[in-house]
C-alpha positions, 0 to 999 in steps of 0.5 A, a space after each residue: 500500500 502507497 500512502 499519500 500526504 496531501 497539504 492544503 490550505 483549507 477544506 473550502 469547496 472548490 479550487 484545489 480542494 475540489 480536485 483532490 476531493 474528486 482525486 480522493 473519491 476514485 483512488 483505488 483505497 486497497 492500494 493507496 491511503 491519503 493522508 491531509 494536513 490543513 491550516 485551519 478546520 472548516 467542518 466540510 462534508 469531505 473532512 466528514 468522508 476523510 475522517 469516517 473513511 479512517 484518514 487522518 486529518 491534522 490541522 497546523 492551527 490547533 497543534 502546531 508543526 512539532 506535533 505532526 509527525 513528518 519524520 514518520 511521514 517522509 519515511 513512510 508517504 510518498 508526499 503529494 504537495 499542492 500549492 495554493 498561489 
């Protein structure tokens, strides 16, 4: 199994958000799992699908960056990253 960590501004619909959403409804979930760190919650109804499919979602805002682990992730994901510009 290939794990996914996507980096995303926010859970808002549309943009980039849509089309990792529609990404995240396709990929094949028996050869892939994703992965989302975001900067701040929305309560949206794909963060509600992430999170019942059994995806993590952190969220820079509440925690911080010391309390991701990225080392953990860099040796176990293959990173997706998505800029917002």
């Amino acid at each position: 199994m290939k794990n996914i960590l996507v980096c995303l501004n926010n859970f808002d619909v549309g943009g980039v958000t849509a089309v990792v959403s529609s990404i995240y409804k396709r990929i094949d979930k028996n050869n892939f799992k994703m992965d989302f760190i975001a900067m701040k919650k929305n309560s949206s109804e794909f963060e509600t699908e992430i999170l019942n499919n059994g995806d993590k979602i952190y969220y820079i805002s509440d925690c911080g960056l010391k309390h991701i682990p990225f080392f953990n992730y860099y040796t176990n994901f293959s990173i997706l990253y998505l800029k917002i510009a």
